[in-house]
C-alpha positions in Angstrom: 57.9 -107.1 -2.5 58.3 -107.1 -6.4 57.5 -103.7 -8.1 56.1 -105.5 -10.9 53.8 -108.0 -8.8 50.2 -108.9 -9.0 48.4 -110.9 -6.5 45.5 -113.7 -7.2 43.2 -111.0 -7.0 44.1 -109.0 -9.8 45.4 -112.3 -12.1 41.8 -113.5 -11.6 39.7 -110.2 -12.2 39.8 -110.3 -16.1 38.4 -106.0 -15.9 42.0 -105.6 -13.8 44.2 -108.0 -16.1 43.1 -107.4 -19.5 44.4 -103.5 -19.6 47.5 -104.8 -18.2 49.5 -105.8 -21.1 53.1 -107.1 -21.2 55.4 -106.3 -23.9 59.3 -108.4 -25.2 61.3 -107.6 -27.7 64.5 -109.0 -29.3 65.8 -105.7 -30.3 66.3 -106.5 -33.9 62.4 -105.8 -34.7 60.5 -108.8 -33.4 58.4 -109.0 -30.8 56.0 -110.7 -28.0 53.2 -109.1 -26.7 49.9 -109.8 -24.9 48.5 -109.7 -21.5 49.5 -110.7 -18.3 46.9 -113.3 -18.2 48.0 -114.4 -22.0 44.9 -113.5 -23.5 45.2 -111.7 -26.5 43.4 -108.1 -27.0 45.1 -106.7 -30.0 45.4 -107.8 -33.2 49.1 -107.2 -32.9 49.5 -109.5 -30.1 50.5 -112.6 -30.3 53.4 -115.0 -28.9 56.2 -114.8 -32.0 55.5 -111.8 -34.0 58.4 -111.4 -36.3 59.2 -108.9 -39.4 59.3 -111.0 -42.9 61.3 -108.4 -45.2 60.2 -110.8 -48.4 56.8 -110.2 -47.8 56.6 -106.7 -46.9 57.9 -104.1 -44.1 55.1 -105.0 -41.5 55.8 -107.8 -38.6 53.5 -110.3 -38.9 52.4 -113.2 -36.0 53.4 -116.5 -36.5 52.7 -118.0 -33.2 50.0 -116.5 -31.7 49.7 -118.2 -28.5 50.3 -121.5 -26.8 48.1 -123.0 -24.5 49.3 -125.2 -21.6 47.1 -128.6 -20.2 47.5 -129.6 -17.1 46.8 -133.6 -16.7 46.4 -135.6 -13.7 44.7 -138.5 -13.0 43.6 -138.6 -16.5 41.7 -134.7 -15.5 42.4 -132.2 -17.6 42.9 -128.6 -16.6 43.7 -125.8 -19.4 45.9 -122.9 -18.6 45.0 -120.9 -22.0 42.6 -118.2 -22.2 40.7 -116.6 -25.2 38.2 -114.6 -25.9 35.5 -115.5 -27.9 32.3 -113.5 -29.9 29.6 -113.2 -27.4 31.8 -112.0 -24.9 32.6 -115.3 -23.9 35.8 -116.7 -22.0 37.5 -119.4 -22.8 38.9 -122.2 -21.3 38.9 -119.3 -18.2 42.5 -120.7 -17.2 43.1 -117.5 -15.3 41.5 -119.0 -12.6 44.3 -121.1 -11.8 46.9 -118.0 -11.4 48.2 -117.6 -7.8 50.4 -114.7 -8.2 52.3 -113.1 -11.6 55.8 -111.1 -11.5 56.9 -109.1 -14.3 60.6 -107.7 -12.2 62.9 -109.5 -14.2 61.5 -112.8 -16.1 58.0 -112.5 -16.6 56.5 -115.3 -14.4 53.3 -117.1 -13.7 52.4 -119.3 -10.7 49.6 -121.5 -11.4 48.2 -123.9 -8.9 45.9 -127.0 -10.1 45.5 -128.6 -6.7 48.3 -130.2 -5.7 50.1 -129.3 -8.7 51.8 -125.8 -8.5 53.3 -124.6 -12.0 55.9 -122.2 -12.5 55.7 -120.2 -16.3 58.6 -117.8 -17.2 59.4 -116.1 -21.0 62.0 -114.8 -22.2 63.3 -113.2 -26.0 66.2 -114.3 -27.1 68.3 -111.2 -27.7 69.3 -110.5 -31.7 67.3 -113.9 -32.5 63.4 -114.5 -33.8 62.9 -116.8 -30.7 60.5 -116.8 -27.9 61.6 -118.7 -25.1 59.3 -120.5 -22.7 60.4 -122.4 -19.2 57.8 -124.4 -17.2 59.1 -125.9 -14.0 56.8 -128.0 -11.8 57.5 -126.9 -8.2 54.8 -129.3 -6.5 53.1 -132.2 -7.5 51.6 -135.1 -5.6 50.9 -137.8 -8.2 52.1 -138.3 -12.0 51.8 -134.7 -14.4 51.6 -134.6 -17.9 51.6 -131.6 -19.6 49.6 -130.9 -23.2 50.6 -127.9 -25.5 48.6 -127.1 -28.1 49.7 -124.0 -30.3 47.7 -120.9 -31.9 49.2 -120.1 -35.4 48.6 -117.1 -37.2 50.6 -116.5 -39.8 49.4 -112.9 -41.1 50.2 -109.9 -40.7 49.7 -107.7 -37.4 47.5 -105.5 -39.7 45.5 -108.4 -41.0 43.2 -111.2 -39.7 43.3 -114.6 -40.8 40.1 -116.8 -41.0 39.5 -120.5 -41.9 40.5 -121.3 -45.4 41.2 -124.4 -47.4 45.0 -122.6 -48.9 46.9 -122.9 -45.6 49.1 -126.1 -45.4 48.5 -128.4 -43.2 51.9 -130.1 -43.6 54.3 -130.4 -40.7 57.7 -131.9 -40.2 59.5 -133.8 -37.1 62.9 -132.7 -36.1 64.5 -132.6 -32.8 62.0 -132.2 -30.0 59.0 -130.8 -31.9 57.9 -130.1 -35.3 58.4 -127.3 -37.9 55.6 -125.8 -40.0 54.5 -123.2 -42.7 51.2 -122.2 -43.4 51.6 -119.9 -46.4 54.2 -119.6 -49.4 56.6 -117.0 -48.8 56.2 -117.7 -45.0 59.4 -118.7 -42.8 59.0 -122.0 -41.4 57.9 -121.9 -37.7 60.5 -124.8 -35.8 58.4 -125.4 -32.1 61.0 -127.3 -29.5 60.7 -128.6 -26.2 64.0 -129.4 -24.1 62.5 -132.8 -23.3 61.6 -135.9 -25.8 57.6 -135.4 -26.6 54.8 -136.6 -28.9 53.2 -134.6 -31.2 49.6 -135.7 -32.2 48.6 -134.2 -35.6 45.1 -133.4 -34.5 44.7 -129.8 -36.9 41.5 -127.7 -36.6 40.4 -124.4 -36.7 39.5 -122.0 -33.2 36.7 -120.2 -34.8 35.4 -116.5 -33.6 38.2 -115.6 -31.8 37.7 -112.1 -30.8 40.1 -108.8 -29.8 38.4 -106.2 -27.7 40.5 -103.6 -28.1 40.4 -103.7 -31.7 36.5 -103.5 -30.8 37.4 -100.4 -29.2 38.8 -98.6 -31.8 35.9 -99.4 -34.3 37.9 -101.8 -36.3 37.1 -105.8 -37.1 38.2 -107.7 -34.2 37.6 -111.7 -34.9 39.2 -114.1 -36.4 40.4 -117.9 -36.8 43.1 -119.8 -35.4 45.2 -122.9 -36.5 45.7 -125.4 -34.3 47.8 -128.7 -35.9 47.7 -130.4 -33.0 49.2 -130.6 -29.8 52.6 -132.0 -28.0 52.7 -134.0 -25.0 54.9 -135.1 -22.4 55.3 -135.8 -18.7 57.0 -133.8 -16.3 58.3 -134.6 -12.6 58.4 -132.0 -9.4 61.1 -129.8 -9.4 62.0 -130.5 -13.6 61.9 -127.8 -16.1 61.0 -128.2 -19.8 61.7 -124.9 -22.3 60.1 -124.4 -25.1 61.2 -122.9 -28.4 59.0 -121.2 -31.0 61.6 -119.4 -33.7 62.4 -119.3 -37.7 65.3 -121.1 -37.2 65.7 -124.6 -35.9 68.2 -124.9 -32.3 69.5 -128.2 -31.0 67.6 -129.2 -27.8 69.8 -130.2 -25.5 71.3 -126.2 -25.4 67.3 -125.1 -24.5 68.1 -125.0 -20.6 71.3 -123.2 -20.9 70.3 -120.4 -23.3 66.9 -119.7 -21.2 69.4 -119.5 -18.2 71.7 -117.1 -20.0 68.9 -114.9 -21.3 67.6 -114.6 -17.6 70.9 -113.9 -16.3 71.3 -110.9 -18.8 67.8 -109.3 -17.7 68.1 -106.2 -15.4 65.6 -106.4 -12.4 62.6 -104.0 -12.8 62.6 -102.9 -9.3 61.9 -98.9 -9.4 60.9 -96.9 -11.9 64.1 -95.9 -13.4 65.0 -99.3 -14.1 61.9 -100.3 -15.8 62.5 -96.9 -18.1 66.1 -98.1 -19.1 64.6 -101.6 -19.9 61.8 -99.9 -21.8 64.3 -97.5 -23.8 66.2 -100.7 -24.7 63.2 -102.1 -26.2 63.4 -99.2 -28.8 66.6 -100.8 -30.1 66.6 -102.3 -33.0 69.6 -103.8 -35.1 70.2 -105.1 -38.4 71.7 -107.8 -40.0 74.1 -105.1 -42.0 74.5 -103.8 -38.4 72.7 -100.7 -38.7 71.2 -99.4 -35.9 67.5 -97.7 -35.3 65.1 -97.1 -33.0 61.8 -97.7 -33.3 59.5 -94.6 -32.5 56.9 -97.5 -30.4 55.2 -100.6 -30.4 53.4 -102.7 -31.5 52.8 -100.8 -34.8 55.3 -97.9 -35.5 58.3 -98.2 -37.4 61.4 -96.1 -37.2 60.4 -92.6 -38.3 63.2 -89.9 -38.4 61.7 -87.0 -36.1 60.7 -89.4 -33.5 64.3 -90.8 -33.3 66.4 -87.2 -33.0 63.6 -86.9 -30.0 64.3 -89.7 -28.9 67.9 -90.6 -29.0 68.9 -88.4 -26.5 66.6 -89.6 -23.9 67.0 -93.3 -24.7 70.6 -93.3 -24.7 72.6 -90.1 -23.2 70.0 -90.3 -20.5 71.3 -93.4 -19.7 74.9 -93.0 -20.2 74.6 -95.2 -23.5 76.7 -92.6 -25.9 77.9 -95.7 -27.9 74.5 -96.5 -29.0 74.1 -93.0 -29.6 76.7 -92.9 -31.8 75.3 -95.8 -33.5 72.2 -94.6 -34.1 73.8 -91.2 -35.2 75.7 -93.0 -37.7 72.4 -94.5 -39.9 70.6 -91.4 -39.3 74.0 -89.5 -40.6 73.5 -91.9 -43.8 70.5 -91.4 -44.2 70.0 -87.8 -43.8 73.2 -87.0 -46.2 71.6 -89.4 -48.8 68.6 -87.2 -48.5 70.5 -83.9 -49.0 72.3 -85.4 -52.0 69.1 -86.2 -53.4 70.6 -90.2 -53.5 68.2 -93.1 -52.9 67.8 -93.8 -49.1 69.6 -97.1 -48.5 68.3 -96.5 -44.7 65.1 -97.6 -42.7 64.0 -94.5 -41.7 60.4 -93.2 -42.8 59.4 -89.4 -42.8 63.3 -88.2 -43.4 61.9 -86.0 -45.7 59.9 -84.0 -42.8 61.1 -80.6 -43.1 61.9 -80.0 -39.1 64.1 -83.6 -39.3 66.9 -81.3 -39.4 66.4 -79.0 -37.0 65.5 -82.1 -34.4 68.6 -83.6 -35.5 70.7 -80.8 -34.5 69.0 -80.4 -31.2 69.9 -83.9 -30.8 73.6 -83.5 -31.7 73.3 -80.7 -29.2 72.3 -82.7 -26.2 75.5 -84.9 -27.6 77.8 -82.1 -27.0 76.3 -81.7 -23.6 77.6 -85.3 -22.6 80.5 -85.4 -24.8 82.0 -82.5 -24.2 81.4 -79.7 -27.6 85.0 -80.8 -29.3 84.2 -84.9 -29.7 80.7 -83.2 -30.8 82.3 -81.4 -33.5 84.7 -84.3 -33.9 81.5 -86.7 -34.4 78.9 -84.0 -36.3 80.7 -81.3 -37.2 80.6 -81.5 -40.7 77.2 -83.2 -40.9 75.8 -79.5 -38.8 77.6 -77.4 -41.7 76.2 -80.1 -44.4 72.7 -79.4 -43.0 73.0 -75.6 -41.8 74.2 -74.7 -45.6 71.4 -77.3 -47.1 68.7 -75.1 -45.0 70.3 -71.6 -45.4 70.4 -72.5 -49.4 66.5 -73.3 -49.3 67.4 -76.6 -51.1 64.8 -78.4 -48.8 61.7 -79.0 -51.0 59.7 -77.6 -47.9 61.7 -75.5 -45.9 62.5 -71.9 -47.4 64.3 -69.2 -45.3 62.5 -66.2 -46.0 64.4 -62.2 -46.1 63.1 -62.3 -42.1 65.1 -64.9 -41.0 62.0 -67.5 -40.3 61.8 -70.6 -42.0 58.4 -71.5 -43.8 57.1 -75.0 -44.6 53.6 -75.9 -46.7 51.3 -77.8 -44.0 47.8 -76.9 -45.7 47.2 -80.3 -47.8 50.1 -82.7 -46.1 50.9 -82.4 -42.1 54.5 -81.7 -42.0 54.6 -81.3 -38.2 54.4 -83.9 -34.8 51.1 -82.8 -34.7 50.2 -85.5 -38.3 46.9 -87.2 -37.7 44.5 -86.9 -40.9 40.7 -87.0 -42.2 40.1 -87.5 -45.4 43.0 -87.4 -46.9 43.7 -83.7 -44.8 45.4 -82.6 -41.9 43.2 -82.6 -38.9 45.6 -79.3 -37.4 46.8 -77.9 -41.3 49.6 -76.1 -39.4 51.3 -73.8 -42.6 53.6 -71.1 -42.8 55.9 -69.7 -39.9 55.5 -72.8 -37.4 56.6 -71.6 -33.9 58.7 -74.7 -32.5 60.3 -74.8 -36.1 61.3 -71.5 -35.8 62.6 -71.7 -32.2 64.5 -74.6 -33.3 66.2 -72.6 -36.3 67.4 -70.2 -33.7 68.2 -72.4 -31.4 70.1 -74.3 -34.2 72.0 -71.1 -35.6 73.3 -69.9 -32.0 74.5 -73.6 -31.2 76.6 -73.4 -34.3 77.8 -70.3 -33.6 78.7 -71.1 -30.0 81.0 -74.4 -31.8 82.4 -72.4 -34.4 83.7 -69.8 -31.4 85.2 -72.7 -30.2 87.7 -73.3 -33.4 88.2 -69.3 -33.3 86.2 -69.2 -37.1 85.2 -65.7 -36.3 83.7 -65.3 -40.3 81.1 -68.3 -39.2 80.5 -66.6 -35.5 79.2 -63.5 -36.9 77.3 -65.1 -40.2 75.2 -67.0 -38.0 74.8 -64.7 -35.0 73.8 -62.1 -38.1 71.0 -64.5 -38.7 70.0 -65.5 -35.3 69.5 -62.1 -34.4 67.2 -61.3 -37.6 65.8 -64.1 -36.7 65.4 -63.8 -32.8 63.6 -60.1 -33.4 61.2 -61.7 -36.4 60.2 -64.5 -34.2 59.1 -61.9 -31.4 57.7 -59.9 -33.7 55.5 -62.7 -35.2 54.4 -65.5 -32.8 54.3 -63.4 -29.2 50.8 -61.7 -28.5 49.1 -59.7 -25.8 47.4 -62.3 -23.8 51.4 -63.3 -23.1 51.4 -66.6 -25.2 52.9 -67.9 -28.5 50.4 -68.3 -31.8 51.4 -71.7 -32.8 51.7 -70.6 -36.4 51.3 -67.8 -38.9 50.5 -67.8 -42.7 50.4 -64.5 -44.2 47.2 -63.1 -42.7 46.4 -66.9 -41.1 47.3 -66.8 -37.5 46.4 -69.9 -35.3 45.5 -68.2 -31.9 45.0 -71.6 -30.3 46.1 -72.4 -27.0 48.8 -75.1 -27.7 52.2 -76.7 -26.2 54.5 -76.3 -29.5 55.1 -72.8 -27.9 57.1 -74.6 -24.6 60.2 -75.5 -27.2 60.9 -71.9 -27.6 61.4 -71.6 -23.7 62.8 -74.8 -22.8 65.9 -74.8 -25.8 69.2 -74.1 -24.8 68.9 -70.7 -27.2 65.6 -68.9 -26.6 64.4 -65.6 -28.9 62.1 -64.1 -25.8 62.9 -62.5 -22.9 63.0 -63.8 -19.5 59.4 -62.2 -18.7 58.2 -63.7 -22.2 59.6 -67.4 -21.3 57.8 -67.1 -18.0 54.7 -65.7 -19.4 54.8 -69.1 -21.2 55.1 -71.4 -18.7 52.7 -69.8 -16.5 50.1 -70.1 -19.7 51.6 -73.7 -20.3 50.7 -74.7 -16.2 47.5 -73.2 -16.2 45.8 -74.6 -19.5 47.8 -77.1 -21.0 49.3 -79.1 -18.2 48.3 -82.2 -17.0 49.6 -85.2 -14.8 50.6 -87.2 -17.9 51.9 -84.1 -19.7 51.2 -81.3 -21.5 47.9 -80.9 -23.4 47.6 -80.7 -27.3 45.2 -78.0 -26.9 43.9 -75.5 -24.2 40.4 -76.4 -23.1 39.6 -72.9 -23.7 40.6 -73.2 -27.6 37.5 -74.0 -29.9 37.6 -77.7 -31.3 39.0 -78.9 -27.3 38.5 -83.3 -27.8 40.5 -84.7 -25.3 39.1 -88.2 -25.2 41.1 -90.5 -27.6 38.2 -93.2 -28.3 35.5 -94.3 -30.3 35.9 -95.5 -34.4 39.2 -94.4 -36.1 37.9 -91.1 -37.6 36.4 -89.9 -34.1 40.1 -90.6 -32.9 41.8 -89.1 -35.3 40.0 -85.8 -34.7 41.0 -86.1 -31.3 44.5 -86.9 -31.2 46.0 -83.4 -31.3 43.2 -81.6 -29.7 43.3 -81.9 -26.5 44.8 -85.2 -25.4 48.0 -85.4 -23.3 51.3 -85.7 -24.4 54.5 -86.8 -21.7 56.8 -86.3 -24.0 55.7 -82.8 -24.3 55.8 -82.7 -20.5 59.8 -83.5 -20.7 60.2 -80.0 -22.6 57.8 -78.3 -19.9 59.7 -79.6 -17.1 62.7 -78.5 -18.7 61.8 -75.0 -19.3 60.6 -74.8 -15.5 64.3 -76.0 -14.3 65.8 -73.1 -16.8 63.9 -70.7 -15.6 62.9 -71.2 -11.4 66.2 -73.8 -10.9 66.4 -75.7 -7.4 63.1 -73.9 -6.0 60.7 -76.0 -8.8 62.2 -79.6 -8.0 59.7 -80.6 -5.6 57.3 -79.3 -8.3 58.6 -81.7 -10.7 58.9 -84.3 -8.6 55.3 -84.6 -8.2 54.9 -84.3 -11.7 57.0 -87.5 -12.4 54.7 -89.5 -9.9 51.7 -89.1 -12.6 54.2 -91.0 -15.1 55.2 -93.6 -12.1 51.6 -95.1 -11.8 51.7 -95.8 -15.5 54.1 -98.6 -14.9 51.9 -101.6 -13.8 48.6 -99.5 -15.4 49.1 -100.4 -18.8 51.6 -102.0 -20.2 53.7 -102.8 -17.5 56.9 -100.9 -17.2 56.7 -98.5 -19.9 54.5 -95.3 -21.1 51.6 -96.1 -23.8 51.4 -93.2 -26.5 49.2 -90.5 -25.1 46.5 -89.8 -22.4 42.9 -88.7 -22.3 43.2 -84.8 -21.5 40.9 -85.1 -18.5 40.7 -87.0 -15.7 41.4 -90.0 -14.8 43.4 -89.6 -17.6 43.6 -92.8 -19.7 46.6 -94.2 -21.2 45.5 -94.7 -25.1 47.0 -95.6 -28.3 50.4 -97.8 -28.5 51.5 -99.6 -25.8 54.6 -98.2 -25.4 56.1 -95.0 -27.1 59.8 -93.8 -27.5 59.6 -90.1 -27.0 57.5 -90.6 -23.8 60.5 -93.1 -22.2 63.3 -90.7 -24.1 61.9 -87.3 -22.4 60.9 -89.0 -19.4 64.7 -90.4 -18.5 65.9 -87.1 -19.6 64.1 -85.4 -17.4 64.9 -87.8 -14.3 68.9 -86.5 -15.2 68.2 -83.1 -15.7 66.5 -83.6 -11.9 69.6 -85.1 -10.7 71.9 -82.2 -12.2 69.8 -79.6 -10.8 69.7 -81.2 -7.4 73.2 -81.3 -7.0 73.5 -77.6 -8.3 73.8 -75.0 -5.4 
């Protein structure tokens, strides 16, 4: 039995296979994404969706599906599936699907009668090319099979509609044509492995409609181009891969690569497994052979805090420390070109964010944890000084270390926190002044560094920054703990946010806590009784005034809800961590339960990852993105910091 397997029953039961959605990536910023019945839901979805740098920083679809004919007997049967205004369906090819399996290859078994028809995709690693291999396991009488092609060409933020500027011109070359709607466009080269013709036959699919951009209150129609259609004949038991890219590939190597690219998938057969393919979906690599990763899909880019969350998670986790190291070495450009007030030559948005830093030394701290604290000060050494010194000099435009020892940042007119959604042009939580998990980072950060510099016997750096942690240890008591046991989440001269919210977990679950061992627990028990949920930790208590814990409805209804009460697993990965500091061996069943609420995400949504957040009460939807770093990241990290504990005694 598959783990990623889905019978006729679900295939065919468009309410059960339209939330499914499937998800490929090249790891160099392209993608392919739609549902496991190929019927497109999201704007972003479509069959090639590559980025095009000349035009701008978003990806854009070129190819945004391809529908497959079946012929026989001169009877046609269509394997496509669309969605059209008036809730209407069509040409229902769903009806044909006998079983799906998303383990390893993606596949799809259609049967047409006596014809049975095999569909598997791949994405060619490092390359803007989607893959396609049809095979014809059963067949009584002479097939044919017709391929007409959906083209886009717009950007996944954008619709395109009918309109008399997009070319119609096409050109033959080996085993297909290529084509180019729109100056400044790439050419789009479609190849089939087998000698075809293509009938010029162009028209426009009118009213073609995404419900879940319906969902979230935005325009959800537009038009297709269609140029035609390509058509050959195909025997039982012969393949025929197709080839949608930007760049042009001979033929005759079509069988081989899709072979090679299969050969190079890991099977999806537990949960782990589909985590580590998920985290390698993150990746993304340039042609200069930087390295990123992307905070999610299918619209985020790479922003700075959500990589030092991540990177652990997506690479330590998984004993990748090379591609840590990569990733380490961008950011490190990046965040010293930030500090030398240089222009960013890197692609990394929000560096600017004023607990960056602090993130990026936890990160460097889970490094030391794997590689052992002298290759950490080997690796980061200098780059912890660079930014300790940068902080401690208060020559971050929004980060000043006040007499106290707490750090301070502005939040009232621009959200400098995770917690970033807007209205109006203003933070929907204007968190300002001494922020609590900035704070507990700051000490963590200052006892980490103190710890390294014992190492190297620098006894003038040991008792500078243990000087400042412990002004900075009593000040943090002294201002975020109250007498109902919990943290405030922040404080601004006489503002203090009494709100019930998760930011306070960090200050427990870091390696270097300010609060006592009855304080941390005093937290967690706070934590498990109002903020935890099976998909994670709440944004807000229900019992805090402005409690919205349903992510739906137009964008500004959403956005008022998306850090006030919805769930967070990524936020969970920090809870379950500070349960493991403080109980040890005795919570691990505890936890273990836990994980099963992120488990029956994997064929729930999009299969084999974790979408962005979850409604805060039940049944506890999976909303936003389709699949989100810091979930995976803090997920895998928390599956090895179950396996450490479990083989403590």
């Amino acid at each position: 039995m598959s783990y990623l397997r889905f019978e006729k029953a679900v295939m065919t039961n468009l309410e059960e296979s339209l939330r499914r959605e499937l998800l490929r990536t090249n790891r160099s910023g392209a993608y392919s994404a739609s549902t496991v019945v190929d019927c497109n839901t999201r704007k972003y979805h479509g069959l090639l969706v590559v980025p095009v740098p000349e035009i701008d920083d978003e990806n854009h679809v070129l190819l945004s599906s391809l529908d497959c004919t079946v012929i026989q007997h001169g009877a046609e049967f269509n394997l496509g599936l669309h969605k059209y205004q008036g809730n209407n369906f069509s040409p229902k090819g769903h009806k044909y699907i006998r079983e799906f399996d998303a383990s390893k290859v993606p596949t799809t078994i259609y049967r047409v009668g006596g014809v049975v028809l095999k569909k598997e995709v791949v994405f060619q690693h490092y390359e803007d090319r989607i893959l396609i291999r049809y095979t014809l396991e059963d067949a009584h009488s002479a097939t044919t099979l017709r391929f007409r092609p959906f083209l886009a060409f717009r950007s996944v933020r954008q619709f395109t509609h009918e309109n008399m500027v997009a070319s119609r011109e096409y050109t033959p070359i080996d085993g297909g044509i290529k084509t180019c709607m729109y100056q400044g466009y790439p050419d789009l080269f479609m190849q089939f492995s087998k000698k075809n013709e293509f009938v010029f036959q162009p028209d426009w699919y009118r009213g073609i409609e995404y419900p879940k951009e319906q969902e979230r209150g935005y325009a959800s129609n537009e038009d297709l181009y269609v140029p035609g259609y390509f058509e050959m004949s195909i025997k039982k038991g012969e393949s025929i891969v197709f080839s949608g890219s930007t760049s042009q590939i001979k033929t005759s190597t079509l069988k081989k690569l899709f072979q090679e690219e299969v050969e190079e998938r890991v099977p999806r057969d537990n949960f782990y497994h589909c985590l580590v393919t998920a985290a390698h979906q993150f990746h993304k690599r340039m042609p200069n052979d930087d390295r990123y990763l992307l905070a999610g899909y299918p619209w985020f880019k790479c922003r700075a805090r959500d990589t030092f969350i991540s990177l652990p998670g997506l690479t330590l986790a998984i004993e990748e420390q090379d591609y840590f190291e990569l990733v380490m070495k961008t950011a490190e450009r990046g965040l010293r070109e930030f500090m030398n007030g240089d222009p960013l030559t890197v692609q990394i948005y929000e560096i600017e964010q004023p607990d960056v830093m602090l993130w990026a030394v936890w990160a460097i701290q889970q490094y030391a944890k794997y590689a052992g604290r002298e290759k950490c000060f080997e690796m980061y050494g200098d780059l912890l000084i660079h930014m300790m010194t940068f902080i401690t000099a208060g020559k971050h435009p929004n980060l000043r270390l006040d007499d106290n020892g707490l750090l301070y940042a502005n939040g009232r007119d621009h959200a400098v926190t995770w917690m970033n959604s807007t209205a109006n042009g203003r933070p929907v939580v204007p968190r300002s002044g001494y922020i609590v998990e900035f704070n507990a980072l700051w000490y963590n950060a200052l006892k980490f560094c103190a710890s390294l510099a014992a190492d190297r016997n620098d006894q003038e750096s040991v008792d500078e920054l243990e000087q400042r942690a412990a002004l900075t240890k009593q000040s943090f008591v002294d201002t975020f703990v109250n007498e109902y046991g919990y943290l405030l989440d922040y404080v601004d001269g006489n503002m203090m946010d009494w709100s019930v919210r998760p930011n306070m977990i960090f200050a427990v679950a870091l390696d270097y806590s300010p609060l006592s061992q009855q304080q941390m627990k005093s937290v967690v028990d706070i934590c498990t009784r109002e903020l935890l949920t099976p998909k994670g930790l709440r944004s807000l208590s229900p019992k805090s005034g402005g409690y919205n814990p349903m992510y739906v409805g137009p964008q500004t209804q959403r956005d008022y809800a998306y850090h006030q009460g919805t769930a967070w697993p990524w936020l969970g990965g920090f809870y379950m961590e500070a349960c493991l500091k403080l109980y040890k061996r005795s919570r691990l069943s505890f936890i273990e339960r836990q994980m099963v609420g992120y488990e029956d995400e994997i064929d729930y949504h999009a299969l084999g990852t974790i979408s962005e957040l979850f409604d805060g009460n039940p049944p506890f939807h999976g909303r936003g993105a389709m699949s989100f770093a810091m979930n995976v990241a803090e997920i895998l990290r928390t599956m090895r910091l179950l396996e450490k504990y479990s083989y403590q005694k």
